[in-house]
mmJSON file of the N, C-alpha and C atoms, coordinates in Angstrom:
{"data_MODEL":{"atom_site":{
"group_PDB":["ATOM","ATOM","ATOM","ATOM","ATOM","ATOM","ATOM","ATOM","ATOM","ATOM","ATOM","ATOM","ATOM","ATOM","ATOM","ATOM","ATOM","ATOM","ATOM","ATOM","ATOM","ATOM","ATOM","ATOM","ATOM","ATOM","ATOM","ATOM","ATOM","ATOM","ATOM","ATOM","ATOM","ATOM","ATOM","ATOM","ATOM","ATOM","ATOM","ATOM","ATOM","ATOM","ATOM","ATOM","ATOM","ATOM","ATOM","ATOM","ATOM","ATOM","ATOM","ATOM","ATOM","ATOM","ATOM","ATOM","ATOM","ATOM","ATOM","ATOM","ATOM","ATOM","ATOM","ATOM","ATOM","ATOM","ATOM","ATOM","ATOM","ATOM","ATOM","ATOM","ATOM","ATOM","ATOM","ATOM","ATOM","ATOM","ATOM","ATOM","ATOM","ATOM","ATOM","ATOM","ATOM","ATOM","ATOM","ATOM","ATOM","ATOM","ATOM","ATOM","ATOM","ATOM","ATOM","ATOM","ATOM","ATOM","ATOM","ATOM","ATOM","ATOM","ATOM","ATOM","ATOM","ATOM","ATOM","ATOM","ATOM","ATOM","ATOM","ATOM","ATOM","ATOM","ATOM","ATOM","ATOM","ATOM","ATOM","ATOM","ATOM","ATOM","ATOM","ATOM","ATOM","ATOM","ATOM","ATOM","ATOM","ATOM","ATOM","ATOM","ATOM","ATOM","ATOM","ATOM","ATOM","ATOM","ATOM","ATOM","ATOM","ATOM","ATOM","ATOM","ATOM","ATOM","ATOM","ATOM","ATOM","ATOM","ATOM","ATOM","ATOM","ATOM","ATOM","ATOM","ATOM","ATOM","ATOM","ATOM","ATOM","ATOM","ATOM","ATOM","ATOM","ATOM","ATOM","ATOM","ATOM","ATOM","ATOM","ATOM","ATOM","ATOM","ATOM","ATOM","ATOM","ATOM","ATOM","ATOM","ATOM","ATOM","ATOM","ATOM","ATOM","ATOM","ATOM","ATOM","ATOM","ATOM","ATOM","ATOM","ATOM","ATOM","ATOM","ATOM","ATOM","ATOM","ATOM","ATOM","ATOM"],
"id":[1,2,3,4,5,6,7,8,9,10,11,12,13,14,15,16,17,18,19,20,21,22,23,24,25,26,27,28,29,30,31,32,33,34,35,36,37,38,39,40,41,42,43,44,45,46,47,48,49,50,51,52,53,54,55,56,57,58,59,60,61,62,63,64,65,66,67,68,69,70,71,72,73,74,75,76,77,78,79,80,81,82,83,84,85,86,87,88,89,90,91,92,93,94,95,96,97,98,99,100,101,102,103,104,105,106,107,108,109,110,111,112,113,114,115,116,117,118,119,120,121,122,123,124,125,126,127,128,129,130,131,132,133,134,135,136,137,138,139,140,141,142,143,144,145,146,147,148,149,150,151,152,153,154,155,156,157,158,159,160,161,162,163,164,165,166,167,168,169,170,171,172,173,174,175,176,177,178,179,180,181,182,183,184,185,186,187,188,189,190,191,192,193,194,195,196,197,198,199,200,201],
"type_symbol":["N","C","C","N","C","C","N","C","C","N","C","C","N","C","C","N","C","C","N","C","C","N","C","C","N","C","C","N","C","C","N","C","C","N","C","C","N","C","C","N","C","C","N","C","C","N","C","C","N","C","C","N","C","C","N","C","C","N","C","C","N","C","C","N","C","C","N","C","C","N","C","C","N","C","C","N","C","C","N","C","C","N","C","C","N","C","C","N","C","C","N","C","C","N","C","C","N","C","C","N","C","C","N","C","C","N","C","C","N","C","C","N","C","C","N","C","C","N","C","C","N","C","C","N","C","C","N","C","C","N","C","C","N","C","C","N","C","C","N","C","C","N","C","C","N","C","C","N","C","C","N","C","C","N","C","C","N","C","C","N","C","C","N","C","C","N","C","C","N","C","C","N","C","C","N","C","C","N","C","C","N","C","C","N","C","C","N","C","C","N","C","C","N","C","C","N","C","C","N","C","C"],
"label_atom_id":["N","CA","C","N","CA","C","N","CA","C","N","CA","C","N","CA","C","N","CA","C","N","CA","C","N","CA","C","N","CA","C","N","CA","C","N","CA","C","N","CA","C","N","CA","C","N","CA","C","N","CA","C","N","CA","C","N","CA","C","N","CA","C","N","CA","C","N","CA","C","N","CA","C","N","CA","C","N","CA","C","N","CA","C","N","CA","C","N","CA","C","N","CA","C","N","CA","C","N","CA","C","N","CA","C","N","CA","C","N","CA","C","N","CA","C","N","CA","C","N","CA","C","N","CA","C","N","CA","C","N","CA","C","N","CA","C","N","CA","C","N","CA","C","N","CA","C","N","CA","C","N","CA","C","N","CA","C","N","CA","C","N","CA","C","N","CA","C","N","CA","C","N","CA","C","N","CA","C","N","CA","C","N","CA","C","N","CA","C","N","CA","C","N","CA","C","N","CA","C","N","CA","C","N","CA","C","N","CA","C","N","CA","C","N","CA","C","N","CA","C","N","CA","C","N","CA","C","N","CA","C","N","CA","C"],
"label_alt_id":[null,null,null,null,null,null,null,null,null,null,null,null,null,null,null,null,null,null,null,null,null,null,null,null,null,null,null,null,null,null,null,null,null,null,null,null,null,null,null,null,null,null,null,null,null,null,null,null,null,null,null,null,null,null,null,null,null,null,null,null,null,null,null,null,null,null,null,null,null,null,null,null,null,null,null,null,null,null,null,null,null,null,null,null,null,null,null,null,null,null,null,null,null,null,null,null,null,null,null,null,null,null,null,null,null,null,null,null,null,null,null,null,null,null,null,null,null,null,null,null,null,null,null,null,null,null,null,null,null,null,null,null,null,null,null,null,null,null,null,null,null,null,null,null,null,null,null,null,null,null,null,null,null,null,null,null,null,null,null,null,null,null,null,null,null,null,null,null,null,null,null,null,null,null,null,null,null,null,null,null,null,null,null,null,null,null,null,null,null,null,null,null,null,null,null,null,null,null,null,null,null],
"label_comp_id":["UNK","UNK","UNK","UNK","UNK","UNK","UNK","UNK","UNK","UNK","UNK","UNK","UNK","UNK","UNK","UNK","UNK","UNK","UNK","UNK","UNK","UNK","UNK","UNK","UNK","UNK","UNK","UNK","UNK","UNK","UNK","UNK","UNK","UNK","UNK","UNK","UNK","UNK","UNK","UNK","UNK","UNK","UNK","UNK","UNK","UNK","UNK","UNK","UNK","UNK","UNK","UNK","UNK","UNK","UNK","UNK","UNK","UNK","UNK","UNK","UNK","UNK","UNK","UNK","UNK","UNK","UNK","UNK","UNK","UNK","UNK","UNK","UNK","UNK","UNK","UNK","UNK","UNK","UNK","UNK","UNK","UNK","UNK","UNK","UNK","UNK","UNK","UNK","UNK","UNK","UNK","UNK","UNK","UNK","UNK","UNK","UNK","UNK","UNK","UNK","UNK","UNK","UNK","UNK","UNK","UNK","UNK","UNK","UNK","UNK","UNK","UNK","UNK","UNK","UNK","UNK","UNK","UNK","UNK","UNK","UNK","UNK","UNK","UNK","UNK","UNK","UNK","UNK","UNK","UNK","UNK","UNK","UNK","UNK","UNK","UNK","UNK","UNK","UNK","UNK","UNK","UNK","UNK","UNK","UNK","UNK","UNK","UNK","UNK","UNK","UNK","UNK","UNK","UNK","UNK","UNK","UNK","UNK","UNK","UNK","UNK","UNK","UNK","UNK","UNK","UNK","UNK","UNK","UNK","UNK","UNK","UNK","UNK","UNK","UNK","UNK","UNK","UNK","UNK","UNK","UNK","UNK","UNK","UNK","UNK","UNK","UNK","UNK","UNK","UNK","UNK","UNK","UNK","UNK","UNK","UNK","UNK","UNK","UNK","UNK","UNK"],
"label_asym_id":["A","A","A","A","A","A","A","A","A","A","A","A","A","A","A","A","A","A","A","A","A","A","A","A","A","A","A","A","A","A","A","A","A","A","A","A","A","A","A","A","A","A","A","A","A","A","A","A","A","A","A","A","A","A","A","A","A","A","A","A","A","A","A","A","A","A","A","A","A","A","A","A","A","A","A","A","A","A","A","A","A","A","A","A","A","A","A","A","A","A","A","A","A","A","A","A","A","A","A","A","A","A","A","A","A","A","A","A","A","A","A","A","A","A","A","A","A","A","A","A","A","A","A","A","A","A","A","A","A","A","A","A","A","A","A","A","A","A","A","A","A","A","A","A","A","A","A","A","A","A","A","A","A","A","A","A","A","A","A","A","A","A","A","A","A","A","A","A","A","A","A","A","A","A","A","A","A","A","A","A","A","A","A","A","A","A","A","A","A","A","A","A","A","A","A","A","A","A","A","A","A"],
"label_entity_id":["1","1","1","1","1","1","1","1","1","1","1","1","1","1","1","1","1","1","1","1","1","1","1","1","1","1","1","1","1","1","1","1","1","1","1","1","1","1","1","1","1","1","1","1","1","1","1","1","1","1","1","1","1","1","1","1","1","1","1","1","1","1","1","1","1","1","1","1","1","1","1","1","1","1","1","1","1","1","1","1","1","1","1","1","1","1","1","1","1","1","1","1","1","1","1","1","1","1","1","1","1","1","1","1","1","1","1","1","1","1","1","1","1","1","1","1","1","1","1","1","1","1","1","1","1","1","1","1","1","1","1","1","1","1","1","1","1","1","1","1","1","1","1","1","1","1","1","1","1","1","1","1","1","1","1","1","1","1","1","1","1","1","1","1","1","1","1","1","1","1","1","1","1","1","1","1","1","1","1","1","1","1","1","1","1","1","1","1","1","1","1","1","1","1","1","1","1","1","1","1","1"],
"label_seq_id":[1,1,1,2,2,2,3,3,3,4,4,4,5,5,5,6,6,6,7,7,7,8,8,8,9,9,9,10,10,10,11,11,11,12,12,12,13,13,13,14,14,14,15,15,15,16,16,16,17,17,17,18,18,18,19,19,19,20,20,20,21,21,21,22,22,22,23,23,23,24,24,24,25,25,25,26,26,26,27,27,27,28,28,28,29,29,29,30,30,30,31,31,31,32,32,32,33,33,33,34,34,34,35,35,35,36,36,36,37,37,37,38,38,38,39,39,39,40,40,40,41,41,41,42,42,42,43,43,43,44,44,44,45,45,45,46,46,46,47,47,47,48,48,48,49,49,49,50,50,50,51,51,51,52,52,52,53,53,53,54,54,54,55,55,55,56,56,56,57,57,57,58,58,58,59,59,59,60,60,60,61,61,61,62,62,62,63,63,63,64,64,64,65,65,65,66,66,66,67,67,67],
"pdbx_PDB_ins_code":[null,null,null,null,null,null,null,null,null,null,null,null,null,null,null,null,null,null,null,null,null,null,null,null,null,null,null,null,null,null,null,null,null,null,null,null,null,null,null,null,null,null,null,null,null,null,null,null,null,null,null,null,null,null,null,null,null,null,null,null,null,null,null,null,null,null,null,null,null,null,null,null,null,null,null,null,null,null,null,null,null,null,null,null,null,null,null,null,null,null,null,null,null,null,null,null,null,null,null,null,null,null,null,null,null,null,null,null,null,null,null,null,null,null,null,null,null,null,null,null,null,null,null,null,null,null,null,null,null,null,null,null,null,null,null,null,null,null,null,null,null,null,null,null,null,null,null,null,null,null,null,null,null,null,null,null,null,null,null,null,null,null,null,null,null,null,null,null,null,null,null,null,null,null,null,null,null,null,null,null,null,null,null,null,null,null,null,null,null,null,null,null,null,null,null,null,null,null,null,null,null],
"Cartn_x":[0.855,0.0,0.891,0.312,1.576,0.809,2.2,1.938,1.393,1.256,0.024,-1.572,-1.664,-3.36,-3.598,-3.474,-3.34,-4.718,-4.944,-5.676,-6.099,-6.368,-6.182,-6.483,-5.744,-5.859,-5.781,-6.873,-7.29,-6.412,-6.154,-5.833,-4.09,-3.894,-2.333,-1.253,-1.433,-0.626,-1.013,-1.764,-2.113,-2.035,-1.635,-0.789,0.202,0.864,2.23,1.892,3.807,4.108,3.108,3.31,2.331,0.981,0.419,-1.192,-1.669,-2.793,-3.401,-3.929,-3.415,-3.811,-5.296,-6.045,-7.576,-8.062,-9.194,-9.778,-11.041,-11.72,-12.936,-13.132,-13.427,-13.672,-15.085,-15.769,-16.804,-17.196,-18.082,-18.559,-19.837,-20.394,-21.859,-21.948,-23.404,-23.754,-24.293,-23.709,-23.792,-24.968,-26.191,-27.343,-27.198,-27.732,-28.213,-29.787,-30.054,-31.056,-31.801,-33.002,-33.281,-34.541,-34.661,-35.518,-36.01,-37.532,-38.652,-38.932,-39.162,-39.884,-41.159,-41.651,-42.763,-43.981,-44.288,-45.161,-46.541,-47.675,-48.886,-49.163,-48.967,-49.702,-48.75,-48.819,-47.936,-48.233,-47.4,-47.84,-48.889,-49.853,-50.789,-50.691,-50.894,-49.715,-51.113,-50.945,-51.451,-51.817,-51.124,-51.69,-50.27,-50.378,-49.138,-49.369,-48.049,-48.039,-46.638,-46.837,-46.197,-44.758,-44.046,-43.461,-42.726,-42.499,-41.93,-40.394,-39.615,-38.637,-37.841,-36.312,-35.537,-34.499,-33.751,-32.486,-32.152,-30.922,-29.994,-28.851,-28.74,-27.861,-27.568,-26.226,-25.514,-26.47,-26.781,-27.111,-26.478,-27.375,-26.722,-25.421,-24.301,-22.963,-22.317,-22.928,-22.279,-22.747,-23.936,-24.805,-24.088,-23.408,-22.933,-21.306,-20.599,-19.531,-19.599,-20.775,-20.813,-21.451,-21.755,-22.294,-21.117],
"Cartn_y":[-1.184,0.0,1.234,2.355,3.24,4.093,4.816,5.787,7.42,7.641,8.904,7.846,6.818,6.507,6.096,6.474,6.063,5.03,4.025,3.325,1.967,1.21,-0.116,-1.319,-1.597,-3.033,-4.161,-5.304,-5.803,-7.026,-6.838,-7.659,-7.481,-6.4,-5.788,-7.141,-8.529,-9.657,-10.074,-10.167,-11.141,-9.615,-8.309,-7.524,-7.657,-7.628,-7.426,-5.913,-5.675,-4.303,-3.516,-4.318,-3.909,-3.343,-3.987,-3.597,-2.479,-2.573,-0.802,-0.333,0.61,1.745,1.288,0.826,0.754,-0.622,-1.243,-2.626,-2.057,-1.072,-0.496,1.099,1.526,3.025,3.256,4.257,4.407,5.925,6.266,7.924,7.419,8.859,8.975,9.432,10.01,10.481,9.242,9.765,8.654,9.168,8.779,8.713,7.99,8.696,7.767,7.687,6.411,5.632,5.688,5.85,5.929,4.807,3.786,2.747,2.552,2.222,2.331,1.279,0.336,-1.127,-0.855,-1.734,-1.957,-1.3,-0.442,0.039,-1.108,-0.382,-1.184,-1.519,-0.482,-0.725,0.491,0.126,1.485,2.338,3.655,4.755,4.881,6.069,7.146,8.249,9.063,10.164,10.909,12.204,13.038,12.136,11.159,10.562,10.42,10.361,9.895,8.512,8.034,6.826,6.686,5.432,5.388,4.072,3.994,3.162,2.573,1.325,0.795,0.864,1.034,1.348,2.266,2.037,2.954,2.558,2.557,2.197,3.172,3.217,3.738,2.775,2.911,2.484,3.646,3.445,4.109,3.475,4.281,4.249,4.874,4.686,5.784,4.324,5.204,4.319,3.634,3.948,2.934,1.746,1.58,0.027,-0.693,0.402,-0.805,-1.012,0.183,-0.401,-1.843,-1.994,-3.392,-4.435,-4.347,-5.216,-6.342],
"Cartn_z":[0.0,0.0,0.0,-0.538,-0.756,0.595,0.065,1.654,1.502,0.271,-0.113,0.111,-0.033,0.511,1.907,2.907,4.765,4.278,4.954,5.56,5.829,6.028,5.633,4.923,4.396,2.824,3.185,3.132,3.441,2.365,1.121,0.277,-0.057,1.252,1.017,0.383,1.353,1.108,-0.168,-1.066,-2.029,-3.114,-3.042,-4.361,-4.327,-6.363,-6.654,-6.838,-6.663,-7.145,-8.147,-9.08,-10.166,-10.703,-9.629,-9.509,-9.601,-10.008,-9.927,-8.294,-8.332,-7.25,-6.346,-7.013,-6.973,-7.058,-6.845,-7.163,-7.842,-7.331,-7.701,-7.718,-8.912,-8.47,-9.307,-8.201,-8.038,-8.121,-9.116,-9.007,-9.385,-8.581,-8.291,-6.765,-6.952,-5.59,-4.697,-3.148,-2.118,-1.64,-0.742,-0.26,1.179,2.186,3.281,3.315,3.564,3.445,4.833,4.992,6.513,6.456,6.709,6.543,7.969,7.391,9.063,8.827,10.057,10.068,11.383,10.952,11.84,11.488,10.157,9.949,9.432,10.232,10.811,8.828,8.007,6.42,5.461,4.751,3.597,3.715,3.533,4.142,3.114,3.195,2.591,2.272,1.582,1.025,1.86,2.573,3.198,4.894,5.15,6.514,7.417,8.581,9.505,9.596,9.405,9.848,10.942,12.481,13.166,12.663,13.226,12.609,14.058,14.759,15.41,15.746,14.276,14.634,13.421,13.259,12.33,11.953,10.992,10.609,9.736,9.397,8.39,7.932,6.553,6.021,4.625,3.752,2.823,1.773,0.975,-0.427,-1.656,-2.671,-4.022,-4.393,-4.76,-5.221,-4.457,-2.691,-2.052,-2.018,-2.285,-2.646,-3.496,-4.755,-5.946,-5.321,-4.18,-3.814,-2.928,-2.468,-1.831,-2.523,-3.474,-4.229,-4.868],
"occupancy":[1.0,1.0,1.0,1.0,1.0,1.0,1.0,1.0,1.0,1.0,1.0,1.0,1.0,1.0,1.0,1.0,1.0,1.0,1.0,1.0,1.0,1.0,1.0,1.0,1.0,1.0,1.0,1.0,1.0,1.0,1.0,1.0,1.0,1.0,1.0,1.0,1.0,1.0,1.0,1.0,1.0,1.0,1.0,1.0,1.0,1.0,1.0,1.0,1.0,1.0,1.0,1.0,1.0,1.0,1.0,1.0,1.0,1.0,1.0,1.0,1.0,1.0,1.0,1.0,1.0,1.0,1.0,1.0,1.0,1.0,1.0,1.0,1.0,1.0,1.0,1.0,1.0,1.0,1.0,1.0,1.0,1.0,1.0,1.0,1.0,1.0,1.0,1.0,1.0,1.0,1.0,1.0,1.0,1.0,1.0,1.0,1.0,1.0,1.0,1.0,1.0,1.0,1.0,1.0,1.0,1.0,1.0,1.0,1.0,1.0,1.0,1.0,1.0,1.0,1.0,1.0,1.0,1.0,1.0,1.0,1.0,1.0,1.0,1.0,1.0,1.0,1.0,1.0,1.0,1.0,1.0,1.0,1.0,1.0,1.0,1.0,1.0,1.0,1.0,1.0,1.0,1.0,1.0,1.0,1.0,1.0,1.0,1.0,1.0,1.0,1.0,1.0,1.0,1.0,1.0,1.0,1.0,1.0,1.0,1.0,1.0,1.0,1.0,1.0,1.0,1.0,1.0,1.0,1.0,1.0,1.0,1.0,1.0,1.0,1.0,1.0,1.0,1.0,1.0,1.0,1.0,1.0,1.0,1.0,1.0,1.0,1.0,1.0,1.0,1.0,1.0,1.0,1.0,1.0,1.0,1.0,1.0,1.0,1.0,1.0,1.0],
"B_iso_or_equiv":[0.0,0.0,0.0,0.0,0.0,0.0,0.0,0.0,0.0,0.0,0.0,0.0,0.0,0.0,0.0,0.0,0.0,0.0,0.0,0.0,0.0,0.0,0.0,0.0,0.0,0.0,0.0,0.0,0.0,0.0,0.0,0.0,0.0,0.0,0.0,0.0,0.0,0.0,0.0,0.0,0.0,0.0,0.0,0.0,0.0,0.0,0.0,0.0,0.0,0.0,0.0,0.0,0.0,0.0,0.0,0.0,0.0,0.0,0.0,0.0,0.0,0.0,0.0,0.0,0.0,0.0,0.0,0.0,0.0,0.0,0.0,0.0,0.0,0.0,0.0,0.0,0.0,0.0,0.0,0.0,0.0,0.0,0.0,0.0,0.0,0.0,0.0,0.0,0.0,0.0,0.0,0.0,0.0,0.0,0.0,0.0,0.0,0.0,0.0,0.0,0.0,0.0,0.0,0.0,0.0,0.0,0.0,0.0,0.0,0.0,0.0,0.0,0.0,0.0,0.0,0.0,0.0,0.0,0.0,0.0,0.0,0.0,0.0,0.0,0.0,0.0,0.0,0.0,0.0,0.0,0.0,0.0,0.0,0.0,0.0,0.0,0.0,0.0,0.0,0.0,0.0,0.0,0.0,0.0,0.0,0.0,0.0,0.0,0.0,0.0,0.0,0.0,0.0,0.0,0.0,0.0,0.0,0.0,0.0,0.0,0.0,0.0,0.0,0.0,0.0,0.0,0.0,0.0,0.0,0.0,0.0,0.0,0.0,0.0,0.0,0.0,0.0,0.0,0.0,0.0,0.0,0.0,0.0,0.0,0.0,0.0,0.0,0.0,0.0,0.0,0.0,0.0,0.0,0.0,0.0,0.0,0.0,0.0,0.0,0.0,0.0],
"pdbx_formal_charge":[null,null,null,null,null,null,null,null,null,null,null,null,null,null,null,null,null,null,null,null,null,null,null,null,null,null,null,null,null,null,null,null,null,null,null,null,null,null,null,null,null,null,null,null,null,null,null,null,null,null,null,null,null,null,null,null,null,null,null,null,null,null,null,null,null,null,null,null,null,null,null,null,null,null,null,null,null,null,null,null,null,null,null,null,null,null,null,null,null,null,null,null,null,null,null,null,null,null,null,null,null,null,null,null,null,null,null,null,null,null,null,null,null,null,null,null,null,null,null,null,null,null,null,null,null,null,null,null,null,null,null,null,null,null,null,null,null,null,null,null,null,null,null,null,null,null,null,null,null,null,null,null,null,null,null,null,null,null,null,null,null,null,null,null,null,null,null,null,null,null,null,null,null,null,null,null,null,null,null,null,null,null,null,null,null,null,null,null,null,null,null,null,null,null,null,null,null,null,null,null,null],
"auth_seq_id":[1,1,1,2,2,2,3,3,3,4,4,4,5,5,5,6,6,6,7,7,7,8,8,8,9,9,9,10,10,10,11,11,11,12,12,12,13,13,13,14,14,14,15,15,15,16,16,16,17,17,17,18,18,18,19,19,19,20,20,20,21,21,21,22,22,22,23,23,23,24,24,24,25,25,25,26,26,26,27,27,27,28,28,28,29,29,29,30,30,30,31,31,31,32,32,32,33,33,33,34,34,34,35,35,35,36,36,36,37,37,37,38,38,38,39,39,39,40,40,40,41,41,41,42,42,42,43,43,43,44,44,44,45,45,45,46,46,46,47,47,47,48,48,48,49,49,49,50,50,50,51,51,51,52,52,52,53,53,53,54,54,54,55,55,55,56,56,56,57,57,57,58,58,58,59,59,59,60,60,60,61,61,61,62,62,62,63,63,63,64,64,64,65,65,65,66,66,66,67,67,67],
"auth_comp_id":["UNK","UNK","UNK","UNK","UNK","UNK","UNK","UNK","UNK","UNK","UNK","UNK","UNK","UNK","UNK","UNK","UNK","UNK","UNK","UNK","UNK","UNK","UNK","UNK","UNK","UNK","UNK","UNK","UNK","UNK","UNK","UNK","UNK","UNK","UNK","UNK","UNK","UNK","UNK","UNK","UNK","UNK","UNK","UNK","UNK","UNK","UNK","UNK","UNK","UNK","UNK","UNK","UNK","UNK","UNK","UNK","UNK","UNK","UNK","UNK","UNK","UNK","UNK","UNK","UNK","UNK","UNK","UNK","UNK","UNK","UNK","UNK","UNK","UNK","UNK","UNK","UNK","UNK","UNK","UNK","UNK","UNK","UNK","UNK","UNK","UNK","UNK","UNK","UNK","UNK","UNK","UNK","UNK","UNK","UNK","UNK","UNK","UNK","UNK","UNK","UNK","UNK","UNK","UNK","UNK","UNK","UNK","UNK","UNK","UNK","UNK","UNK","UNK","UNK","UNK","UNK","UNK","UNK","UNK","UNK","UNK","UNK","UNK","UNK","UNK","UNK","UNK","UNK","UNK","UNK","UNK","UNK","UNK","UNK","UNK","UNK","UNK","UNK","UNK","UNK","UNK","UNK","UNK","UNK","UNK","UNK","UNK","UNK","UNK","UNK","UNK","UNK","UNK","UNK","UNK","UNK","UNK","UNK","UNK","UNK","UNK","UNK","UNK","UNK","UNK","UNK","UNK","UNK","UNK","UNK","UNK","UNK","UNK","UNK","UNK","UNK","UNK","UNK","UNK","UNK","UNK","UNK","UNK","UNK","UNK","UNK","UNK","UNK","UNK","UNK","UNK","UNK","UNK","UNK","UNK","UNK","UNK","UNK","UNK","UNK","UNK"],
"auth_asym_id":["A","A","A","A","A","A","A","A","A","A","A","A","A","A","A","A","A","A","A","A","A","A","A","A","A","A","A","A","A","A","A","A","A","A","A","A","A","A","A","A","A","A","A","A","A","A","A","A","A","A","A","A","A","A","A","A","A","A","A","A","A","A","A","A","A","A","A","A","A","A","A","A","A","A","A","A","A","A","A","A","A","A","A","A","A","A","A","A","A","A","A","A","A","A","A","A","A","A","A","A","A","A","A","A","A","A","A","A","A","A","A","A","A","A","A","A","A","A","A","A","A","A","A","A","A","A","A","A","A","A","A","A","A","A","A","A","A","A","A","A","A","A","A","A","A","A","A","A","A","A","A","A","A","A","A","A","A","A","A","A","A","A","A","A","A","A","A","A","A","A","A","A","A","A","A","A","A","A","A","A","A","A","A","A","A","A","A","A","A","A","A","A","A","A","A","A","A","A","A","A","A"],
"auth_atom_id":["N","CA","C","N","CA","C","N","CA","C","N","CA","C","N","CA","C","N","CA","C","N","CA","C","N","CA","C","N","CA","C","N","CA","C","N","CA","C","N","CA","C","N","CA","C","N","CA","C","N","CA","C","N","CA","C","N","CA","C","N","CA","C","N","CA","C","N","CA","C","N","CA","C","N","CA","C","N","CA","C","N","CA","C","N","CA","C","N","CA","C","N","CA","C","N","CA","C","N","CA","C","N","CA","C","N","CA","C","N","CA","C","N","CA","C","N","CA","C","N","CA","C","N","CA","C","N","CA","C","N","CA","C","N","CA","C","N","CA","C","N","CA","C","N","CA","C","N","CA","C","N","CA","C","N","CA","C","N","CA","C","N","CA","C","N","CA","C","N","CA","C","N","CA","C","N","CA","C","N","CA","C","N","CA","C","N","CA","C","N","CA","C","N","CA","C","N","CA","C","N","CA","C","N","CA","C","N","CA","C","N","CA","C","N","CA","C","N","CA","C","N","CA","C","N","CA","C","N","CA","C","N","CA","C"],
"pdbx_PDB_model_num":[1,1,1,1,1,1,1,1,1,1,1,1,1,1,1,1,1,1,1,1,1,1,1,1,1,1,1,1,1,1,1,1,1,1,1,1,1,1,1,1,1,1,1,1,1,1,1,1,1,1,1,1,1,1,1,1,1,1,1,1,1,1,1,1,1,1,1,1,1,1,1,1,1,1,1,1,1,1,1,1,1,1,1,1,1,1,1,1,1,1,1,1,1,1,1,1,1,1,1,1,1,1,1,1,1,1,1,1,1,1,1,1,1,1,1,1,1,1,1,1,1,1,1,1,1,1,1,1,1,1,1,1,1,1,1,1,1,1,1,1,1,1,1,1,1,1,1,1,1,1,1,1,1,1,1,1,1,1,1,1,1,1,1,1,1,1,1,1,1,1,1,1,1,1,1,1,1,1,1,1,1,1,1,1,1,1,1,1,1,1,1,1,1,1,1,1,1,1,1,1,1]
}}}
């Protein structure tokens, strides 16, 4: 791993010299995702609905970086 990119490489043992810089590069806009569970029925557009609970996760291009 060179030492202009700090952080850590996971596949550091199994590159030659040679390799490219990168395994994956990725453009596009990133998104966080805020996902509700527990809702009693789909929402209704002009109604509240409660929802049990909440999550977040990364969306947008980070979906296809984990893909």
């Amino acid at each position: 791993m060179s030492t202009d990119t700090p952080g850590i490489d996971p596949l550091e043992a199994l590159r030659a010299p040679r390799d490219p810089a990168c395994d994956v590069f990725l453009t596009g806009p990133v998104f966080l995702d805020i996902i509700f569970t527990g809702l009693d029925s789909a929402p209704v557009r002009g109604t509240e609905s409660w929802a049990r609970g909440m999550g977040s996760s990364p969306g947008g291009v980070a979906n296809m970086a984990t893909a």
